[in-house]
ChimeraX commands (.cxc) that place a marker at each C-alpha (Angstrom):
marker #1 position -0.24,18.62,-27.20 radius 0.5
marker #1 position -3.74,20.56,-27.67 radius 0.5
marker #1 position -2.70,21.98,-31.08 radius 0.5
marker #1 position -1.34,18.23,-32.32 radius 0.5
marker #1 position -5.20,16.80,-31.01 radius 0.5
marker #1 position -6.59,19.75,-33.36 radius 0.5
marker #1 position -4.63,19.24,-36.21 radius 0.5
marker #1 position -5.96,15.73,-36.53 radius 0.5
marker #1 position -9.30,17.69,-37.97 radius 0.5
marker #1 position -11.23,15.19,-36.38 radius 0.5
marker #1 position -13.98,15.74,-34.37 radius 0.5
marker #1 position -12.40,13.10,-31.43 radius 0.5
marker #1 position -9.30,15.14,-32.34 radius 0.5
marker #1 position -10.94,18.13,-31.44 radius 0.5
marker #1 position -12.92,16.74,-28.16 radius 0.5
marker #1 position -9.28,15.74,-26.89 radius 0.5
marker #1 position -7.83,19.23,-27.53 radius 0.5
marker #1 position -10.60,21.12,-25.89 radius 0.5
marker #1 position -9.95,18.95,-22.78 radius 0.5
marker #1 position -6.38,19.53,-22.71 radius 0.5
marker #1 position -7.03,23.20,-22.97 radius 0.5
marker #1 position -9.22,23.36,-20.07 radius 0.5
marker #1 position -6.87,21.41,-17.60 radius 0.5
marker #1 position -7.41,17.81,-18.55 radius 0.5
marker #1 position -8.02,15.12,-16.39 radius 0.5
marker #1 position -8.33,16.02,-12.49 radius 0.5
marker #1 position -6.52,14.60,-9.66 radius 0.5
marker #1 position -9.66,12.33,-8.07 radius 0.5
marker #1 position -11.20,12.28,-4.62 radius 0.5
marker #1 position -10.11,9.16,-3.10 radius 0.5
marker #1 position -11.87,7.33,0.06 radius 0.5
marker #1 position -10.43,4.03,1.88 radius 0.5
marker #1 position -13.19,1.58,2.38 radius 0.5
marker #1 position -13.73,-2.13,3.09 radius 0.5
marker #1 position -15.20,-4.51,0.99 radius 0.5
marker #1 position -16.33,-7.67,1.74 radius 0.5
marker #1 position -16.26,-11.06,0.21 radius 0.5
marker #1 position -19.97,-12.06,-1.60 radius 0.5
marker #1 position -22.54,-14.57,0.00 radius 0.5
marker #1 position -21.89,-18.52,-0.01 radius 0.5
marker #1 position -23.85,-19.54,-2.32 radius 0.5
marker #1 position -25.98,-23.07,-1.95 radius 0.5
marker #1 position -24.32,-26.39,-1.88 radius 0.5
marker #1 position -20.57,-26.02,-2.82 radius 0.5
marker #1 position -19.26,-23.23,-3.48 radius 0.5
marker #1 position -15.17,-23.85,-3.95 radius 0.5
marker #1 position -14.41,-20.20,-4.83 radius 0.5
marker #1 position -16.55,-18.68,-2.32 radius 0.5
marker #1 position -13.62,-20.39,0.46 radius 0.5
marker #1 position -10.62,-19.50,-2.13 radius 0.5
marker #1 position -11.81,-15.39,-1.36 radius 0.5
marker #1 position -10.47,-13.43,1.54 radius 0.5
marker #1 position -13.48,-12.54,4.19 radius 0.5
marker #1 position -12.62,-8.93,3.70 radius 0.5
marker #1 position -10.20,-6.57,1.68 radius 0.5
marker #1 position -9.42,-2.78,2.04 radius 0.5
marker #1 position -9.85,-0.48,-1.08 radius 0.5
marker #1 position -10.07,2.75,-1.90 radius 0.5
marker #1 position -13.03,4.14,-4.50 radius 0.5
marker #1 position -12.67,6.99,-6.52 radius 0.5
marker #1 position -14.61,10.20,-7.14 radius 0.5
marker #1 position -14.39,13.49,-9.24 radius 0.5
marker #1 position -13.33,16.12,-7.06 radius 0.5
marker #1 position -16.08,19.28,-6.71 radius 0.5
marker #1 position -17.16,21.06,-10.20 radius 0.5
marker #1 position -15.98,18.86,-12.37 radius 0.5
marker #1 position -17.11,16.50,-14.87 radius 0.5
marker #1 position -15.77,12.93,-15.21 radius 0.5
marker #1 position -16.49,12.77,-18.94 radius 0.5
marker #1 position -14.38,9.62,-19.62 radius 0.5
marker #1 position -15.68,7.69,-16.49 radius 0.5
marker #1 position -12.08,7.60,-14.87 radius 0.5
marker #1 position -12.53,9.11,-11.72 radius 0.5
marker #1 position -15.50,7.66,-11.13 radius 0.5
marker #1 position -14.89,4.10,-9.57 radius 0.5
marker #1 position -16.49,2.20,-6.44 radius 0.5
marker #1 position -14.01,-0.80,-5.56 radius 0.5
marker #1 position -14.16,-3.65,-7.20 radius 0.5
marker #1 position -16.06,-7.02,-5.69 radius 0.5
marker #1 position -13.41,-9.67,-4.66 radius 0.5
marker #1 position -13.03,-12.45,-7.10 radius 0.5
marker #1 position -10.55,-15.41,-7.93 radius 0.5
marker #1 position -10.07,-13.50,-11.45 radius 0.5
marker #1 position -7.50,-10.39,-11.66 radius 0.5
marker #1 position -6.57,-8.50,-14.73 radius 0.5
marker #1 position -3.58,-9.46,-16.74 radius 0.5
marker #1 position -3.54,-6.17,-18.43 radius 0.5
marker #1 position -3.30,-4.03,-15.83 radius 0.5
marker #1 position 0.81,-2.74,-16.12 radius 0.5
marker #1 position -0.26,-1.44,-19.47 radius 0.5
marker #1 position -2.53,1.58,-17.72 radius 0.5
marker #1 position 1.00,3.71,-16.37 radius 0.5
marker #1 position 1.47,4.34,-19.46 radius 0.5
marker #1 position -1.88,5.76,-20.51 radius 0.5
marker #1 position -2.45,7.82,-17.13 radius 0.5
marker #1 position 1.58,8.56,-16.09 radius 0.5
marker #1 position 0.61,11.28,-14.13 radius 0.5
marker #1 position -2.44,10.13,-12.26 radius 0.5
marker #1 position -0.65,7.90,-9.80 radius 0.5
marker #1 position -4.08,7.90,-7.71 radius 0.5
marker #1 position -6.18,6.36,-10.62 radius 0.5
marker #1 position -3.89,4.17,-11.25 radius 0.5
marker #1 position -3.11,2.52,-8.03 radius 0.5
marker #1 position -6.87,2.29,-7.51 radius 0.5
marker #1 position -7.42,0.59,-10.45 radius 0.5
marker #1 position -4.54,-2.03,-9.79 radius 0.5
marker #1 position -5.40,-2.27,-5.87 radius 0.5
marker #1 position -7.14,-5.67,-6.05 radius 0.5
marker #1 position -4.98,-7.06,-8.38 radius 0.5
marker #1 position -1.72,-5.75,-5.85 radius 0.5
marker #1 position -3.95,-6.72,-2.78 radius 0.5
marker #1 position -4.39,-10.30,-4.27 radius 0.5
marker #1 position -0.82,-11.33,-4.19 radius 0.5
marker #1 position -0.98,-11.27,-0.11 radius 0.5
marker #1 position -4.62,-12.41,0.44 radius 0.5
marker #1 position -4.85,-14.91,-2.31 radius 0.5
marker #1 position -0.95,-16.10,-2.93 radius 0.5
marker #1 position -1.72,-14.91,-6.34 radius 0.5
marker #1 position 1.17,-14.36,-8.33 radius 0.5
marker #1 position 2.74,-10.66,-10.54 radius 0.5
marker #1 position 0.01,-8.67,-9.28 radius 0.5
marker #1 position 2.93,-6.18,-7.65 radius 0.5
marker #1 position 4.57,-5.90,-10.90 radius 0.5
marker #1 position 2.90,-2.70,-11.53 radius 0.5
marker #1 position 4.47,-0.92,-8.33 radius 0.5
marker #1 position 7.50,0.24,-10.04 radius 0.5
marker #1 position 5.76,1.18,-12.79 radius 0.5
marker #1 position 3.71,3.65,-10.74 radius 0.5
marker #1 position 7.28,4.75,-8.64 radius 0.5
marker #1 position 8.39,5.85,-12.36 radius 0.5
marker #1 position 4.94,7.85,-12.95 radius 0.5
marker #1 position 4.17,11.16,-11.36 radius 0.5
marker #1 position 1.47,12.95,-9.27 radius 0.5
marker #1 position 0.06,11.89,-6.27 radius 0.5
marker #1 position -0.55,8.42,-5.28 radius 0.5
marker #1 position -2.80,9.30,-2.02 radius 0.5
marker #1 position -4.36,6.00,-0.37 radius 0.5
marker #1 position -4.53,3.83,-2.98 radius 0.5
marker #1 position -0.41,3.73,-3.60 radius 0.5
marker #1 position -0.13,3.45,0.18 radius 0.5
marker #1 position -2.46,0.66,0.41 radius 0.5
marker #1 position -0.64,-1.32,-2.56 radius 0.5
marker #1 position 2.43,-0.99,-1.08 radius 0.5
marker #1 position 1.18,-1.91,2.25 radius 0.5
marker #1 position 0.08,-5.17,0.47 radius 0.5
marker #1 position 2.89,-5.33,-2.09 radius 0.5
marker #1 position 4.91,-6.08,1.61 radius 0.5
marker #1 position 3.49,-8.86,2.35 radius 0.5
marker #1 position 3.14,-10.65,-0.83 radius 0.5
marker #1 position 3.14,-14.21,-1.14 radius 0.5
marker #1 position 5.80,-14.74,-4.02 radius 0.5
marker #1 position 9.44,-13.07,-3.57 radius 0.5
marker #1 position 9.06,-11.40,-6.82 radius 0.5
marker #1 position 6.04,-9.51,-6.06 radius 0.5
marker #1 position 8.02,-8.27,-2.74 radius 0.5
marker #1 position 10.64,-7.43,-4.69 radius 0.5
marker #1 position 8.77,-5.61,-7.05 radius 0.5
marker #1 position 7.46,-3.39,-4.09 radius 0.5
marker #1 position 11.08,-2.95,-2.43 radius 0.5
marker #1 position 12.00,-1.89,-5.68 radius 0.5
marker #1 position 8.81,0.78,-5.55 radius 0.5
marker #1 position 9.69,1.96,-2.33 radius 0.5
marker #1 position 13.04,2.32,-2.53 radius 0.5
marker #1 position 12.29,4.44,-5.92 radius 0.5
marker #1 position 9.72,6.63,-4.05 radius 0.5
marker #1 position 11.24,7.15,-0.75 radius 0.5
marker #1 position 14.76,8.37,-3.14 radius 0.5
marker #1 position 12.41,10.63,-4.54 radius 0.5
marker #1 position 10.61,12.06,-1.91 radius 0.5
marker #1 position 7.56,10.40,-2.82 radius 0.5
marker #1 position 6.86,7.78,-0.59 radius 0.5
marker #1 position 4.35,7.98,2.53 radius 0.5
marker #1 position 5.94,5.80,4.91 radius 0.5
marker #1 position 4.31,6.48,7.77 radius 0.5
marker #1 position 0.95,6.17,5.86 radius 0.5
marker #1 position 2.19,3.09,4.16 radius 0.5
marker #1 position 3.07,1.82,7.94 radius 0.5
marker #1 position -0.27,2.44,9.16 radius 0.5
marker #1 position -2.02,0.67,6.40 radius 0.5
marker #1 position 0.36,-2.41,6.89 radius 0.5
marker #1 position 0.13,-2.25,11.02 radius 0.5
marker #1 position -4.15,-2.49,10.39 radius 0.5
marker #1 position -3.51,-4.91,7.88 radius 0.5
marker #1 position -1.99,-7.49,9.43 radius 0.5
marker #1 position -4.13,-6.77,12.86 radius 0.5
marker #1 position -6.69,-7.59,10.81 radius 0.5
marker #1 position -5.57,-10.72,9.88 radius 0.5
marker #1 position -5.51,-9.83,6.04 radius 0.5
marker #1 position -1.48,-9.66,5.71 radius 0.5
marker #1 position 0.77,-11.85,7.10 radius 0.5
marker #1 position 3.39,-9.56,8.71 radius 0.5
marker #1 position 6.65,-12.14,8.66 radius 0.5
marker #1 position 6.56,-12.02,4.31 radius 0.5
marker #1 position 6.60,-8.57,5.00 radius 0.5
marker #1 position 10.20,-8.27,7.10 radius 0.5
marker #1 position 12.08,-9.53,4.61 radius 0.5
marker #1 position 11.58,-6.72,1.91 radius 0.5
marker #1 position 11.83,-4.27,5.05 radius 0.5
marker #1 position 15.09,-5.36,6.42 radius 0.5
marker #1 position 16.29,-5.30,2.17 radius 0.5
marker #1 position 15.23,-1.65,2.20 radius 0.5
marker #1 position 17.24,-0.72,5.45 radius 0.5
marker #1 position 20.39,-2.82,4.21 radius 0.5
marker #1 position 19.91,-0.60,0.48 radius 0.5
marker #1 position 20.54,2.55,2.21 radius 0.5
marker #1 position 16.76,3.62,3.89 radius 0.5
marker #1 position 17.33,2.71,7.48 radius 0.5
marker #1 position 15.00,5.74,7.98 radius 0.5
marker #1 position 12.30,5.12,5.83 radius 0.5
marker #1 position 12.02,1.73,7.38 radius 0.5
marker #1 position 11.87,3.39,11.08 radius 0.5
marker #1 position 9.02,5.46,9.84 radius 0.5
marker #1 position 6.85,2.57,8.34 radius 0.5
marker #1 position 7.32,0.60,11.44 radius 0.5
marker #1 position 6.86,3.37,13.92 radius 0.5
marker #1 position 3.94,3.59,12.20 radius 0.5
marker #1 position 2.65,-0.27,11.71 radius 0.5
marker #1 position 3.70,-1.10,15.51 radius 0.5
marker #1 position 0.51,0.94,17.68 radius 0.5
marker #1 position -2.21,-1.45,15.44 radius 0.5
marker #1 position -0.24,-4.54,15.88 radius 0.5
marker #1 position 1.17,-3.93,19.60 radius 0.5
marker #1 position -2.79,-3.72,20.42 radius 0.5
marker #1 position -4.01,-6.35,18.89 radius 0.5
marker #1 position -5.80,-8.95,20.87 radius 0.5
marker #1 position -3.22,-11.54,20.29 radius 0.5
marker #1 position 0.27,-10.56,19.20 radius 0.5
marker #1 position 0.61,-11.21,15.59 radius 0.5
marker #1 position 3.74,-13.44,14.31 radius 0.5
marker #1 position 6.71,-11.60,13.70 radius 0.5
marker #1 position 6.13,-8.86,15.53 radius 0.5
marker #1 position 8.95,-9.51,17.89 radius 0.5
marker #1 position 10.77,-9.35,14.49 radius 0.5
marker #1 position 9.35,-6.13,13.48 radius 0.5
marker #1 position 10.36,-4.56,17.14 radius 0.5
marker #1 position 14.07,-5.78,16.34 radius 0.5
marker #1 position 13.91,-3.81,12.96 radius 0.5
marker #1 position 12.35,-0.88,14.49 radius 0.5
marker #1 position 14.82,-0.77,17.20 radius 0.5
marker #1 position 17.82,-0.86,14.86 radius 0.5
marker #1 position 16.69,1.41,12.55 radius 0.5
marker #1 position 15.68,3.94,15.25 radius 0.5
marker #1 position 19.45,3.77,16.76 radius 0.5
marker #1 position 20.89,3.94,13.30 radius 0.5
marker #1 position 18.95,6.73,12.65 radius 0.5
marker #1 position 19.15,8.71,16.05 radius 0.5
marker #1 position 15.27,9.79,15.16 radius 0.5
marker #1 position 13.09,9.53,17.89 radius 0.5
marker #1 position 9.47,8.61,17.02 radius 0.5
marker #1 position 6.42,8.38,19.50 radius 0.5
marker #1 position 5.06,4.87,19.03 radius 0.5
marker #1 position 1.78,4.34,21.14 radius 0.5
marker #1 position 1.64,1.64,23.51 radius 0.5
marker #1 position 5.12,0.20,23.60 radius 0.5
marker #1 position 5.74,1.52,27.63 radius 0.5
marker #1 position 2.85,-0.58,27.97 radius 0.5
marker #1 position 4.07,-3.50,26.39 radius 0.5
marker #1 position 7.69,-2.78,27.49 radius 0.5
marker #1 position 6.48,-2.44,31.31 radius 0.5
marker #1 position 5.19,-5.87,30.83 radius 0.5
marker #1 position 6.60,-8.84,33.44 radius 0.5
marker #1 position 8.48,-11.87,32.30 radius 0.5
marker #1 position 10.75,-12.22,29.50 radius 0.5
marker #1 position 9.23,-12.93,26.64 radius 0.5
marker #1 position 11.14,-12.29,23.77 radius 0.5
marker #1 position 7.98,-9.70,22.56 radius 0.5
marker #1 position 8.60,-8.05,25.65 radius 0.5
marker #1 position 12.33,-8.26,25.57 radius 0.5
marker #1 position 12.27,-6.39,21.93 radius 0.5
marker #1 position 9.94,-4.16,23.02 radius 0.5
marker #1 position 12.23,-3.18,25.56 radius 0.5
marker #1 position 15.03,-2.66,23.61 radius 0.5
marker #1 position 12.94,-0.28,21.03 radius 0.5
marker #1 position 11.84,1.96,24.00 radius 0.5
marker #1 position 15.66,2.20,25.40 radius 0.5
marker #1 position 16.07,3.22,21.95 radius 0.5
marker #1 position 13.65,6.23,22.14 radius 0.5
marker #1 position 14.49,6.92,25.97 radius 0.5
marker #1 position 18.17,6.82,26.34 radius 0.5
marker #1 position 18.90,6.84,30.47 radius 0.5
marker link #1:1,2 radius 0.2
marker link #1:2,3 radius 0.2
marker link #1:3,4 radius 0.2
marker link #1:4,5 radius 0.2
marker link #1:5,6 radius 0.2
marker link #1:6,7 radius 0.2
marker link #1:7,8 radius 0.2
marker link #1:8,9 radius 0.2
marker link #1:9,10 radius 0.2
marker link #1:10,11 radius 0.2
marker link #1:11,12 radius 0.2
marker link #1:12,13 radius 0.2
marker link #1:13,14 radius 0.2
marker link #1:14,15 radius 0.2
marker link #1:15,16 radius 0.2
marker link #1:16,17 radius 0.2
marker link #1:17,18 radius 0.2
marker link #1:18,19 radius 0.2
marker link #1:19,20 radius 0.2
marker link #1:20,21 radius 0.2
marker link #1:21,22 radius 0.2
marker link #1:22,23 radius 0.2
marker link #1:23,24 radius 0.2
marker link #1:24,25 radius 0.2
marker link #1:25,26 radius 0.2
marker link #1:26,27 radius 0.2
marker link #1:27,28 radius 0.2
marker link #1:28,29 radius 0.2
marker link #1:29,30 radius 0.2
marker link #1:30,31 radius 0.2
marker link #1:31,32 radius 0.2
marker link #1:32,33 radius 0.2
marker link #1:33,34 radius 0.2
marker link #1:34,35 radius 0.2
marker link #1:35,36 radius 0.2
marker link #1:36,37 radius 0.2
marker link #1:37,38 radius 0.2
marker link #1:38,39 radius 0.2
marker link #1:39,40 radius 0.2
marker link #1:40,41 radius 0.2
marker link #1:41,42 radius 0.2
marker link #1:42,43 radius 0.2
marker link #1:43,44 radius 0.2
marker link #1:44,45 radius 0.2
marker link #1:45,46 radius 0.2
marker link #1:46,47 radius 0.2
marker link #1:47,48 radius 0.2
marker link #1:48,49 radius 0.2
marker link #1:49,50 radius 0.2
marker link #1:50,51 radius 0.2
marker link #1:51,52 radius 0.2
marker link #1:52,53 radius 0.2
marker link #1:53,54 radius 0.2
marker link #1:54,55 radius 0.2
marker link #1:55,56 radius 0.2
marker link #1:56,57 radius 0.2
marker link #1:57,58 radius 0.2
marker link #1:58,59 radius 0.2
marker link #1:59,60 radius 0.2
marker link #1:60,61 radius 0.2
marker link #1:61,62 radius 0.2
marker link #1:62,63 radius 0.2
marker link #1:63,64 radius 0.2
marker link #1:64,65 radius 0.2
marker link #1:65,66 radius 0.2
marker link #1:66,67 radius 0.2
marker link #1:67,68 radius 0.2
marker link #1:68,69 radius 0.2
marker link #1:69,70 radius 0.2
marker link #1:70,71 radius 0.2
marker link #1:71,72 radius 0.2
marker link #1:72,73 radius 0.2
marker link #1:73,74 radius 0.2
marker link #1:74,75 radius 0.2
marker link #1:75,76 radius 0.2
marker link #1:76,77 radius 0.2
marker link #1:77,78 radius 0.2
marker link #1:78,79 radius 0.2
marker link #1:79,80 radius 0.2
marker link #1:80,81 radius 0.2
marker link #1:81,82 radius 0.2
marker link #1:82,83 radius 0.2
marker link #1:83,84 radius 0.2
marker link #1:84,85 radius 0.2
marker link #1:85,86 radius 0.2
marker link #1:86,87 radius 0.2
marker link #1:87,88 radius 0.2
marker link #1:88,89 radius 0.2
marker link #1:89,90 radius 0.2
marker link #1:90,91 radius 0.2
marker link #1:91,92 radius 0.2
marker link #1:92,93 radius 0.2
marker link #1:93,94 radius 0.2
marker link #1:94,95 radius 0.2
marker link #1:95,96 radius 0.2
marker link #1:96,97 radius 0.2
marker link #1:97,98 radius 0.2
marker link #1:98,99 radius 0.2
marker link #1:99,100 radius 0.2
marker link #1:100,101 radius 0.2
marker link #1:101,102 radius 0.2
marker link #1:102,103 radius 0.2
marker link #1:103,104 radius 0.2
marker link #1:104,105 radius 0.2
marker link #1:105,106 radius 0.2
marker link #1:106,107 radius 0.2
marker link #1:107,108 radius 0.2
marker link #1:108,109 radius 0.2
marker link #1:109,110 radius 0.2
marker link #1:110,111 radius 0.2
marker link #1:111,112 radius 0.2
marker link #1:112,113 radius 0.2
marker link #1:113,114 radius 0.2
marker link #1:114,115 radius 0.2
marker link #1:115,116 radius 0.2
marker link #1:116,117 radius 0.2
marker link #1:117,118 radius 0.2
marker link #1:118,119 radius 0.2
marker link #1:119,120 radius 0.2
marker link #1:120,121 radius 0.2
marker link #1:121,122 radius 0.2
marker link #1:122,123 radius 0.2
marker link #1:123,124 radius 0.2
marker link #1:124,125 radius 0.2
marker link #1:125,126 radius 0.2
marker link #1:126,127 radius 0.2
marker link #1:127,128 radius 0.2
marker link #1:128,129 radius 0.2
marker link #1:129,130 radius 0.2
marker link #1:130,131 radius 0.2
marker link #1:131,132 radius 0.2
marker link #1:132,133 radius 0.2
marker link #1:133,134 radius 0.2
marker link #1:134,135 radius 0.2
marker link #1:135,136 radius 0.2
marker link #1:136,137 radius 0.2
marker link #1:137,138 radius 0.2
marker link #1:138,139 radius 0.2
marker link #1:139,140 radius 0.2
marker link #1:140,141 radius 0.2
marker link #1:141,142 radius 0.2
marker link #1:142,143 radius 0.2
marker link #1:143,144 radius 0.2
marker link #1:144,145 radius 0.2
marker link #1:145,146 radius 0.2
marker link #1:146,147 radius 0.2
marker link #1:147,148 radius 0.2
marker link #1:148,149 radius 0.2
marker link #1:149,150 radius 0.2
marker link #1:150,151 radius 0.2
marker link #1:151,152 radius 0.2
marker link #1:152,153 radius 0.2
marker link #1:153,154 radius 0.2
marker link #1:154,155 radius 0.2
marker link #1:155,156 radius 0.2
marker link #1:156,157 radius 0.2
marker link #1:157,158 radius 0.2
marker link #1:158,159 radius 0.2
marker link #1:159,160 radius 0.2
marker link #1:160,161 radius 0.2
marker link #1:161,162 radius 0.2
marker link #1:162,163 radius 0.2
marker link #1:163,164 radius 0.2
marker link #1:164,165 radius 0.2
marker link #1:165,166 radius 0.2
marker link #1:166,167 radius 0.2
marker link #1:167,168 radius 0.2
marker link #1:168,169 radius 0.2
marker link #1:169,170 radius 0.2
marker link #1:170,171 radius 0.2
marker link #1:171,172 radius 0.2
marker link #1:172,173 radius 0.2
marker link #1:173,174 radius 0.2
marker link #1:174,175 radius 0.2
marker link #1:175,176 radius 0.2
marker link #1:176,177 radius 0.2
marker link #1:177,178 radius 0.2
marker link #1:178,179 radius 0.2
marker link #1:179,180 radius 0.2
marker link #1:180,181 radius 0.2
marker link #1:181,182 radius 0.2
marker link #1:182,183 radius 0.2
marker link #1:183,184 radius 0.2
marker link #1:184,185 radius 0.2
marker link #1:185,186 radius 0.2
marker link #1:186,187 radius 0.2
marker link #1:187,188 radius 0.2
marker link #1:188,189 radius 0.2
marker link #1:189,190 radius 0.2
marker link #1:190,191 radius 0.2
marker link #1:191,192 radius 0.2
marker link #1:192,193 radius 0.2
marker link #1:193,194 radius 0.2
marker link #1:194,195 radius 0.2
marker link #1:195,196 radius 0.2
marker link #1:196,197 radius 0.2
marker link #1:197,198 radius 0.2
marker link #1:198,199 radius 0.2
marker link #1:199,200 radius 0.2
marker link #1:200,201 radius 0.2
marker link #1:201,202 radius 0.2
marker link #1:202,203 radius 0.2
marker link #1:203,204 radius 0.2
marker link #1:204,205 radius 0.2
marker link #1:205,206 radius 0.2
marker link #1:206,207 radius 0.2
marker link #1:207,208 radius 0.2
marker link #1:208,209 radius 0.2
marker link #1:209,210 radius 0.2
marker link #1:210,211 radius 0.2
marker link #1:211,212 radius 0.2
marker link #1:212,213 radius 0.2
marker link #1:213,214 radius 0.2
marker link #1:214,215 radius 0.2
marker link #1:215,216 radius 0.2
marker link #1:216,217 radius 0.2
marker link #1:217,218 radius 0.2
marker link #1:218,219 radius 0.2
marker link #1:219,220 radius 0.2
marker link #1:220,221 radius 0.2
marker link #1:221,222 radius 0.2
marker link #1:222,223 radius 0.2
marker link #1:223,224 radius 0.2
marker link #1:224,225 radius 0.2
marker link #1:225,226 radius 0.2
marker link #1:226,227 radius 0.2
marker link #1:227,228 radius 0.2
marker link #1:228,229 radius 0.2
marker link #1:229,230 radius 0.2
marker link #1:230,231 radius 0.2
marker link #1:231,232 radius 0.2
marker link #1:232,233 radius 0.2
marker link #1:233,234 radius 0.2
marker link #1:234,235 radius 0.2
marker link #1:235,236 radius 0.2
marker link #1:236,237 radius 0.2
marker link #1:237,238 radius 0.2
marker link #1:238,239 radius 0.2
marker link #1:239,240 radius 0.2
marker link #1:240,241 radius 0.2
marker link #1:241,242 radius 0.2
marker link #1:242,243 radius 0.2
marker link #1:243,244 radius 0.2
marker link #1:244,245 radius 0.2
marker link #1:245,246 radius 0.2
marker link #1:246,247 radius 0.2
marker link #1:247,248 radius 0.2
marker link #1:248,249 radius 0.2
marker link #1:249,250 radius 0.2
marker link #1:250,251 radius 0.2
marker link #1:251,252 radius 0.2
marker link #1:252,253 radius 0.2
marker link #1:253,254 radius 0.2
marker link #1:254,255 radius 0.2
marker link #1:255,256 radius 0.2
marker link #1:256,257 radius 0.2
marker link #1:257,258 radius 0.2
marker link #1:258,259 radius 0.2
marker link #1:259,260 radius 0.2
marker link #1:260,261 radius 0.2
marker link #1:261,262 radius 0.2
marker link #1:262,263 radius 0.2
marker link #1:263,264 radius 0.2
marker link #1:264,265 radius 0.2
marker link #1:265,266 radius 0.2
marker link #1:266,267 radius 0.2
marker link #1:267,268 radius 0.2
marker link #1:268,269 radius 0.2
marker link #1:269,270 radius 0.2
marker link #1:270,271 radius 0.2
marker link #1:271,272 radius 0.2
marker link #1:272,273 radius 0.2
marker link #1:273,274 radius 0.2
marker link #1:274,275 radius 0.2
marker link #1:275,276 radius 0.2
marker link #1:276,277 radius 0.2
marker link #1:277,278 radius 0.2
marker link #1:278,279 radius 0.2
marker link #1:279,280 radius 0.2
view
């Protein structure tokens, strides 16, 4: 590919060659902040109150000794706004192996689909499932909101992802879990869109992946202040897919929860999930 950029004889040609030769574009530094939404301002404000109050992202950063001569790797994430990029599918196919760039890049627009009902923004997760190198934070993220998109085809978009990924060895689903558990603690994702596309993926043949992700969503959600809806839900899919699976997986504060008077049905599933891990 360096010799082709050369041959062009042109000095861009040449620029792109030398880069190629001396390792190309870096896998970035990647950090998960939150950003929040910007001041009201005075009088009304309509699209100030159409913005989520917060929104996790991840910015991007040249890793040590090198240069970020192109301005890729260098990103802080982007402000929250009522306007997301239509063009954004287009960049897996100009960065296919820079999963982490990507993903960044497309977060808000992913993110937007759960905290603004916006529609399409998860089309872009099976493009990234098809691309290669790592997708760190900001693929884990995207999925995490890809879950609990508003529209059934963004959701099915991301089953589609995550079914691609896990097949492949690719998939994070325990950091993917976290992400969603915080998530929807938070308020920002609204966990009952996000069983649907979970129970799909255990029915397809991933009863284990799905175990994993909700092992790791359930410590977040099982302390929250007040139980989020659907968690009994989730607890019912965590318990099957732990039996089907025979794995056993430490999930923090379910004996409390389980050790709980009364029979609620939360309390009811969460005692079936920790039979499940502590067979008499």
């Amino acid at each position: 590919m360096a010799d082709k950029a050369a041959a062009l004889g042109t000095p861009a040609g040449e620029r792109l060659a030398t880069w190629l030769r001396t390792g190309g574009l870096p896998q970035p530094l990647t950090r998960v902040t939150t950003v929040t939404r910007r001041p009201r301002k005075n009088g009304y404000d309509w699209e100030h109150d159409q913005l989520p109050a917060k929104r996790v992202m991840v910015e991007l950063r040249p890793p040590d000794g090198h240069a970020d001569p192109y301005g890729l790797l260098t990103a802080d994430p982007a402000p929250i706004s009522t306007e997301q990029s239509n063009w954004m599918n287009l960049w897996p196919s100009i960065l296919p192996g820079h999963r982490a760039v990507v993903a960044a890049y497309a977060l808000p627009t992913v993110a937007a689909t759960a905290d603004m009902d916006q529609r399409d923004g998860a089309t872009i997760l099976p493009l990234l499932a098809d691309s290669t190198g790592p997708g760190g934070a900001a693929l884990d993220l995207a999925l995490a909101y890809g879950l609990g998109a508003r529209h059934g085809t963004d959701r099915v978009a991301t089953l589609d992802a995550l079914l691609a990924l896990a097949a492949a060895g690719q998939l994070d689903a325990t950091a993917t879990g976290h992400h969603l558990g915080h998530l929807v603690a938070a308020q920002l994702v609204k966990l009952p869109r996000a069983l649907e596309p979970l129970r799909d993926a255990a029915l397809a043949g991933a009863p284990l992946t799905v175990w994993q992700l909700t092992a790791a969503a359930l410590p977040a959600l099982l302390a929250a202040p007040q139980p989020p809806r659907g968690l009994p839900d989730l607890l019912s899919l965590a318990a099957e897919t732990a039996t089907t699976t025979g794995i056993r997986i430490d999930v923090p504060g379910l004996a409390d929860v389980a050790r709980r008077g009364g029979s609620s049905r939360l309390v009811t599933e969460a005692r079936r999930l920790h039979r499940a891990l502590n067979p008499a």
